[in-house]
mmCIF file of the N, C-alpha and C atoms, coordinates in Angstrom:
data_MODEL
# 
_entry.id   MODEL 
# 
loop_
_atom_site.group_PDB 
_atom_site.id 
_atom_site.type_symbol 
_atom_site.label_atom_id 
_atom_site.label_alt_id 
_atom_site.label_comp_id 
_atom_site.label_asym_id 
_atom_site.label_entity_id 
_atom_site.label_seq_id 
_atom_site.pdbx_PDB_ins_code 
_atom_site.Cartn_x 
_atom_site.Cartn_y 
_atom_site.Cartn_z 
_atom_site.occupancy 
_atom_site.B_iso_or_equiv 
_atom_site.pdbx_formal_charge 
_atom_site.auth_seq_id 
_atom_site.auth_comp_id 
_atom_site.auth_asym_id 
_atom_site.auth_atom_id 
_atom_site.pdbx_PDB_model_num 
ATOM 1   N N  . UNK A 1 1  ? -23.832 20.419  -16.133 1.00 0.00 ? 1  UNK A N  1 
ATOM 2   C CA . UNK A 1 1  ? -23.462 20.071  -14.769 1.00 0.00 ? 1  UNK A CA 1 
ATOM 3   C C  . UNK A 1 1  ? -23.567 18.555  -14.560 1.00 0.00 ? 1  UNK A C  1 
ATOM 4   N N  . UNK A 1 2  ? -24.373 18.137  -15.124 1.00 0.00 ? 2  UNK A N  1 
ATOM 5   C CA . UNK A 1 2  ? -24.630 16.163  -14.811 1.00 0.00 ? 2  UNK A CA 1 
ATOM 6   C C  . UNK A 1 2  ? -23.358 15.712  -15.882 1.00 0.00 ? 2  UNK A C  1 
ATOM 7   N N  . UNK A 1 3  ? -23.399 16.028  -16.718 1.00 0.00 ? 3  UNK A N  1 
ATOM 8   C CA . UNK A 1 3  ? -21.976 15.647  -17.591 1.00 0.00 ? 3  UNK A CA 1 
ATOM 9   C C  . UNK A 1 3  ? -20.556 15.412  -16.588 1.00 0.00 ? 3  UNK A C  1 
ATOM 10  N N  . UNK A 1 4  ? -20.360 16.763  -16.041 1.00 0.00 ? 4  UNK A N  1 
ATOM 11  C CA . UNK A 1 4  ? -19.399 16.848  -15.100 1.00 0.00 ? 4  UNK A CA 1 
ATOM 12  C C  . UNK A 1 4  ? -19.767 15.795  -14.036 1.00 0.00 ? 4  UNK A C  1 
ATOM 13  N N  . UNK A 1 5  ? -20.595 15.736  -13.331 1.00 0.00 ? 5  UNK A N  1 
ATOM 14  C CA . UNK A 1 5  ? -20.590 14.585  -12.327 1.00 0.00 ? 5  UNK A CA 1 
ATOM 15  C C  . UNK A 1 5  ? -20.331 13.453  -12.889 1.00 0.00 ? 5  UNK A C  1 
ATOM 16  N N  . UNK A 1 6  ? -21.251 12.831  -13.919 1.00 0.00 ? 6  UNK A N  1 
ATOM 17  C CA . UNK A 1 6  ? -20.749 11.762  -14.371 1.00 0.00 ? 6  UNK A CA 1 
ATOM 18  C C  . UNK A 1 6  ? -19.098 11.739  -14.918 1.00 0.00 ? 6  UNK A C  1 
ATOM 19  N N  . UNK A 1 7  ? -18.596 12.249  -14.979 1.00 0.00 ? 7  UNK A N  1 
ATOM 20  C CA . UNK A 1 7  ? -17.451 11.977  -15.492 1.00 0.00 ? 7  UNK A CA 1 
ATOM 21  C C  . UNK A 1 7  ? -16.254 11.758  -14.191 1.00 0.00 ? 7  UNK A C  1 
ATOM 22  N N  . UNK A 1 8  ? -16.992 12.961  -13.710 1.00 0.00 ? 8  UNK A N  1 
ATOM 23  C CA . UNK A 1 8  ? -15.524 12.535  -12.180 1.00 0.00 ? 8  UNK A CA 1 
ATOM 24  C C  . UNK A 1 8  ? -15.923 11.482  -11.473 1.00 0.00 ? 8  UNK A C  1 
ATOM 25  N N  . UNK A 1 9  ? -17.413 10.613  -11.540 1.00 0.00 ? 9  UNK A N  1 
ATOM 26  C CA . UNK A 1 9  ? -18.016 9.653   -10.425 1.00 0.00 ? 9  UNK A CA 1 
ATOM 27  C C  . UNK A 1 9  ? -16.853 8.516   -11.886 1.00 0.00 ? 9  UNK A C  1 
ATOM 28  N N  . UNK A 1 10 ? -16.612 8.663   -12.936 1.00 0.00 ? 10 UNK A N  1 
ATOM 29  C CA . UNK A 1 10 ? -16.281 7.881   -13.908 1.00 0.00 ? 10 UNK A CA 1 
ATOM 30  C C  . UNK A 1 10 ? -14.635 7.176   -13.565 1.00 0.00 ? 10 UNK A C  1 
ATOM 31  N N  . UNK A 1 11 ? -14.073 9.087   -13.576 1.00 0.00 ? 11 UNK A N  1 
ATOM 32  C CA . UNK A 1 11 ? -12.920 8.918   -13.283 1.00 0.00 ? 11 UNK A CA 1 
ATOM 33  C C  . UNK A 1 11 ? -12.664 8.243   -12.005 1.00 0.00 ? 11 UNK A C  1 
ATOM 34  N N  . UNK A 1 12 ? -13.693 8.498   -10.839 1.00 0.00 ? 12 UNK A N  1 
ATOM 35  C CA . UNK A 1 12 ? -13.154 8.160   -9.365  1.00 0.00 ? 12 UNK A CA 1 
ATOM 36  C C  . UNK A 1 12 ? -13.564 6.575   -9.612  1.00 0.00 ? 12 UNK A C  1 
ATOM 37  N N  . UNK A 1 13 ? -14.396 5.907   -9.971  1.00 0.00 ? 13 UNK A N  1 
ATOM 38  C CA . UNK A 1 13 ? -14.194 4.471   -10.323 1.00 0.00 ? 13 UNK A CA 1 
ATOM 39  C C  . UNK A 1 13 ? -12.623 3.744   -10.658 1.00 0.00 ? 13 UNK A C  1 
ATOM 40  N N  . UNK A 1 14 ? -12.659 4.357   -11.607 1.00 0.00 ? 14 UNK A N  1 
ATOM 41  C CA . UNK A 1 14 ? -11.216 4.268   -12.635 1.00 0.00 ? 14 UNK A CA 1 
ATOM 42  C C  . UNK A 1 14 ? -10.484 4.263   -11.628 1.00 0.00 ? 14 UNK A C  1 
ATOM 43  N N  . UNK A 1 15 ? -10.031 5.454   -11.114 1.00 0.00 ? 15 UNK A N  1 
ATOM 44  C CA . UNK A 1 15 ? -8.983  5.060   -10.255 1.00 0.00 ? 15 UNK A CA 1 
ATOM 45  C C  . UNK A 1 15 ? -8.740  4.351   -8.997  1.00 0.00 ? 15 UNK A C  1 
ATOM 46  N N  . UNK A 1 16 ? -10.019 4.324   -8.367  1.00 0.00 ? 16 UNK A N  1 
ATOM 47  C CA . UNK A 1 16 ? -10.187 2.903   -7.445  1.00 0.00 ? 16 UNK A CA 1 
ATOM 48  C C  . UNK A 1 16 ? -9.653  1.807   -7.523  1.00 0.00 ? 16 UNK A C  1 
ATOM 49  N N  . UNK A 1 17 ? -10.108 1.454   -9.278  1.00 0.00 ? 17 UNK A N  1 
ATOM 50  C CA . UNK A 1 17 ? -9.730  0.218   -9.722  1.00 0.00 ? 17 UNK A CA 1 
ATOM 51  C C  . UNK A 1 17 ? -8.612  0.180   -10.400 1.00 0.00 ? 17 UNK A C  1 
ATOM 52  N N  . UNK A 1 18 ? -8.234  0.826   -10.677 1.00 0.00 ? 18 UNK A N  1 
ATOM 53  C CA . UNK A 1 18 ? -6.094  0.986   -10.976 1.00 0.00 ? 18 UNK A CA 1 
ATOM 54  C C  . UNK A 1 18 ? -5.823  0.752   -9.310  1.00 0.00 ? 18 UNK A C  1 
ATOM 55  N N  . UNK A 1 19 ? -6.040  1.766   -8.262  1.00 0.00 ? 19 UNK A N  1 
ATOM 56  C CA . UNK A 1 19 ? -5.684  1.662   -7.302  1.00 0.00 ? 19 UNK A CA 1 
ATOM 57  C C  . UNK A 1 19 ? -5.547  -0.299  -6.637  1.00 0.00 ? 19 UNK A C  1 
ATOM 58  N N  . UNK A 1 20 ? -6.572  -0.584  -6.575  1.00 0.00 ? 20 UNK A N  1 
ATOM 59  C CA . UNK A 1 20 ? -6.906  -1.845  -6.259  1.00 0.00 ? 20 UNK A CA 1 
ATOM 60  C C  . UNK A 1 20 ? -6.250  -2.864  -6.974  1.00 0.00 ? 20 UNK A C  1 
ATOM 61  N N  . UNK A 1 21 ? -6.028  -3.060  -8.071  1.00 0.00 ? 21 UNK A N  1 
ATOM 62  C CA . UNK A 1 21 ? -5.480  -3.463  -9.224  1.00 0.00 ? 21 UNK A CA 1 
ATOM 63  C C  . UNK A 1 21 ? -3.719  -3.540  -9.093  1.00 0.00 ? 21 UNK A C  1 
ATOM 64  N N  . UNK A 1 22 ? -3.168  -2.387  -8.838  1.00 0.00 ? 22 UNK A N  1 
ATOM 65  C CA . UNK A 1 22 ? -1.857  -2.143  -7.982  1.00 0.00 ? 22 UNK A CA 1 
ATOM 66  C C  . UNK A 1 22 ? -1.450  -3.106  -7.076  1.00 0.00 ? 22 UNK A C  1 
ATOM 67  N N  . UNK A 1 23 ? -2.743  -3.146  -5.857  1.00 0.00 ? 23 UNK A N  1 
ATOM 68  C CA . UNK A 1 23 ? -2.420  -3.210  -4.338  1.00 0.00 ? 23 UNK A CA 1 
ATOM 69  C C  . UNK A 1 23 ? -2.201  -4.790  -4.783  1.00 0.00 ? 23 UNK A C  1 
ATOM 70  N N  . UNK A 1 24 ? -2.917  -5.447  -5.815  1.00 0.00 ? 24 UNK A N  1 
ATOM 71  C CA . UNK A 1 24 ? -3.092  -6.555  -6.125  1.00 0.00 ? 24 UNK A CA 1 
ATOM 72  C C  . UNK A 1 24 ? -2.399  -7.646  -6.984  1.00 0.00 ? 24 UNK A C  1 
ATOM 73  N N  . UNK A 1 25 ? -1.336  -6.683  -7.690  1.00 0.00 ? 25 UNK A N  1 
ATOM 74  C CA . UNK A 1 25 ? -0.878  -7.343  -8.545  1.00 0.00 ? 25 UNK A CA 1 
ATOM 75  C C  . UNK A 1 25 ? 0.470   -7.423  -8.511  1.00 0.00 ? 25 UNK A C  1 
ATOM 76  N N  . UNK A 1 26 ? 0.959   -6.149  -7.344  1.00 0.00 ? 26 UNK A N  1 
ATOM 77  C CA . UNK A 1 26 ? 2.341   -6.028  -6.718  1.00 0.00 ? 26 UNK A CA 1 
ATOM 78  C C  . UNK A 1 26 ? 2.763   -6.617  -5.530  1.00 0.00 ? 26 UNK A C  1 
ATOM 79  N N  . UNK A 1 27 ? 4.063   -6.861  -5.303  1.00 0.00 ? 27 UNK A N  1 
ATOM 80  C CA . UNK A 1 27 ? 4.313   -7.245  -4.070  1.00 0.00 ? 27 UNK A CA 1 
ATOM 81  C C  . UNK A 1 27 ? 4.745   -6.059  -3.340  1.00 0.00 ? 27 UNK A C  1 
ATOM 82  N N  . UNK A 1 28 ? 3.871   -6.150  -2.423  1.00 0.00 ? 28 UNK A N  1 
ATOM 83  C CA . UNK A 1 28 ? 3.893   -5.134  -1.265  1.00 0.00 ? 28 UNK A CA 1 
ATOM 84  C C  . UNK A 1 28 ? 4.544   -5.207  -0.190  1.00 0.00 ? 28 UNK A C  1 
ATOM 85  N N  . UNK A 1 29 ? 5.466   -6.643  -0.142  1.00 0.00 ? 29 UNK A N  1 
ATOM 86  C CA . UNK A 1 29 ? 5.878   -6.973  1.136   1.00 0.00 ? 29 UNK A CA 1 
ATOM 87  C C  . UNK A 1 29 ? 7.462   -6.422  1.413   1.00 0.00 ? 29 UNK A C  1 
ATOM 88  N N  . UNK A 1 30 ? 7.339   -5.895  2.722   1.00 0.00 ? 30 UNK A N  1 
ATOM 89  C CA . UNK A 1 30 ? 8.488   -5.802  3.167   1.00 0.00 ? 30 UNK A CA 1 
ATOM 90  C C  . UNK A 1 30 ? 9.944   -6.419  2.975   1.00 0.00 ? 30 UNK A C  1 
ATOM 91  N N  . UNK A 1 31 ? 10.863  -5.957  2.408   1.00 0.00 ? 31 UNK A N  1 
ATOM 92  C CA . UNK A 1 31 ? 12.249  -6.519  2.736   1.00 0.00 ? 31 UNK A CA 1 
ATOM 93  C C  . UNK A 1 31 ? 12.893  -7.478  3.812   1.00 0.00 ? 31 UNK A C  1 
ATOM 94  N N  . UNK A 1 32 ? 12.959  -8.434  3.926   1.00 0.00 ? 32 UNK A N  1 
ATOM 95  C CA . UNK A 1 32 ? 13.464  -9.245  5.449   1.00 0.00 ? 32 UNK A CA 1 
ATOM 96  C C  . UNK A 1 32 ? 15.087  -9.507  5.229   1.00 0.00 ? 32 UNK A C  1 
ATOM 97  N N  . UNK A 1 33 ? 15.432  -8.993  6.656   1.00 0.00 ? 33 UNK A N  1 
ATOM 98  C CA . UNK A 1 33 ? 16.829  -9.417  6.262   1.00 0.00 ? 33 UNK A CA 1 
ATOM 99  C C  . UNK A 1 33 ? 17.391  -9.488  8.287   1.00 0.00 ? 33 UNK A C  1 
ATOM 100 N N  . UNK A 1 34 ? 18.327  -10.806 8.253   1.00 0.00 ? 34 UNK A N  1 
ATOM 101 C CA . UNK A 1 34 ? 18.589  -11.290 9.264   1.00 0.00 ? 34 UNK A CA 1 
ATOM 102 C C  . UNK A 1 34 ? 19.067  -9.993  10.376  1.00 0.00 ? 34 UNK A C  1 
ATOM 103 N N  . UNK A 1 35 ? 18.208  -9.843  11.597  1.00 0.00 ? 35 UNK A N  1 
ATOM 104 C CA . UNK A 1 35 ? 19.298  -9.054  12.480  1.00 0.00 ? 35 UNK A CA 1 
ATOM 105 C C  . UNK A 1 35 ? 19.906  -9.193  13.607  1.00 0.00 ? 35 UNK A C  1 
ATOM 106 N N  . UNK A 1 36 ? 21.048  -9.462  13.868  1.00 0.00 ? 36 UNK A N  1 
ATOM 107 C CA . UNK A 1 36 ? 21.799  -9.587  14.892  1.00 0.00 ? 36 UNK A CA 1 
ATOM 108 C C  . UNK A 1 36 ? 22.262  -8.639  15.568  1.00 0.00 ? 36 UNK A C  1 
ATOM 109 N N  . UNK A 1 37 ? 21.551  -8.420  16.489  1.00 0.00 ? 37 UNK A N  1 
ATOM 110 C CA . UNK A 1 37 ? 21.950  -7.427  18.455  1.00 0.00 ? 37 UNK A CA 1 
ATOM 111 C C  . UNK A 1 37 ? 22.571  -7.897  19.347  1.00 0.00 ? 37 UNK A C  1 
ATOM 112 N N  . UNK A 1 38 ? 23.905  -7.468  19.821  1.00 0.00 ? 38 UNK A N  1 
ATOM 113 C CA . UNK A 1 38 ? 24.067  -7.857  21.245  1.00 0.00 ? 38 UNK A CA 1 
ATOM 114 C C  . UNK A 1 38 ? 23.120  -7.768  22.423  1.00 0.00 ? 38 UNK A C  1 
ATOM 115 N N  . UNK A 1 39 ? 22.755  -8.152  23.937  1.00 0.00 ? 39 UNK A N  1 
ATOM 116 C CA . UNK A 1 39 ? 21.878  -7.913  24.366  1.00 0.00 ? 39 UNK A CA 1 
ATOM 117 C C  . UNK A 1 39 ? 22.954  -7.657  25.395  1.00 0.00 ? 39 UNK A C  1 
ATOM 118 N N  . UNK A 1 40 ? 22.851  -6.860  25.818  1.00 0.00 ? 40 UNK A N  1 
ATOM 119 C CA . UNK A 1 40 ? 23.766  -6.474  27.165  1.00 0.00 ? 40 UNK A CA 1 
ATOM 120 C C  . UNK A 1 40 ? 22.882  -7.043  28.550  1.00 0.00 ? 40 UNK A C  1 
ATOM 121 N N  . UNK A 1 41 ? 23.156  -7.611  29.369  1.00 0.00 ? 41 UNK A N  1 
ATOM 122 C CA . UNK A 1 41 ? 21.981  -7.843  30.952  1.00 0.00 ? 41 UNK A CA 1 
ATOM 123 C C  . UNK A 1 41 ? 23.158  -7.284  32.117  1.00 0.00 ? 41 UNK A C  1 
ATOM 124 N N  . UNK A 1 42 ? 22.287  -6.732  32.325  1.00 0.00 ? 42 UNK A N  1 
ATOM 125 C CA . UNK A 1 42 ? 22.342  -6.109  33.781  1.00 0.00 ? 42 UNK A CA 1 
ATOM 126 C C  . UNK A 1 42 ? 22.100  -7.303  35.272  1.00 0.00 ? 42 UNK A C  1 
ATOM 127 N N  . UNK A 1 43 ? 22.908  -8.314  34.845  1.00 0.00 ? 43 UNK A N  1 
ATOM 128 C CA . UNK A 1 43 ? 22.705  -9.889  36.129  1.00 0.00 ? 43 UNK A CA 1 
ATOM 129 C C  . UNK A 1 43 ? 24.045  -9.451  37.121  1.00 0.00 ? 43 UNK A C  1 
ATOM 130 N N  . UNK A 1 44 ? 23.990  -9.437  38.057  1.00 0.00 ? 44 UNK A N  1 
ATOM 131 C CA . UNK A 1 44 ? 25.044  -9.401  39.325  1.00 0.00 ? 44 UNK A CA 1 
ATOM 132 C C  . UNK A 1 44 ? 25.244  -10.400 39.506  1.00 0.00 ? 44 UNK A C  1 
# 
């Protein structure tokens, strides 16, 4: 039973740090691209 814990407390490290590692080494940023709306006003 301690075998098993240690191993998933092992694995859940591991993948923290892939996780983190990811967030870190990729670009995460959004796409930007110009947008043009008419604005209609409602002026009398």
């Amino acid at each position: 039973m301690k075998l098993i814990v240690k191993f998933l407390f092992v694995v859940a490290v591991l993948a923290l740090a892939g996780l983190s590692a990811f967030a870190y080494l990729t670009d995460l940023s959004p796409e930007q691209e110009p947008v043009t709306r008419p604005v209609i006003l409602d002026a009398q």
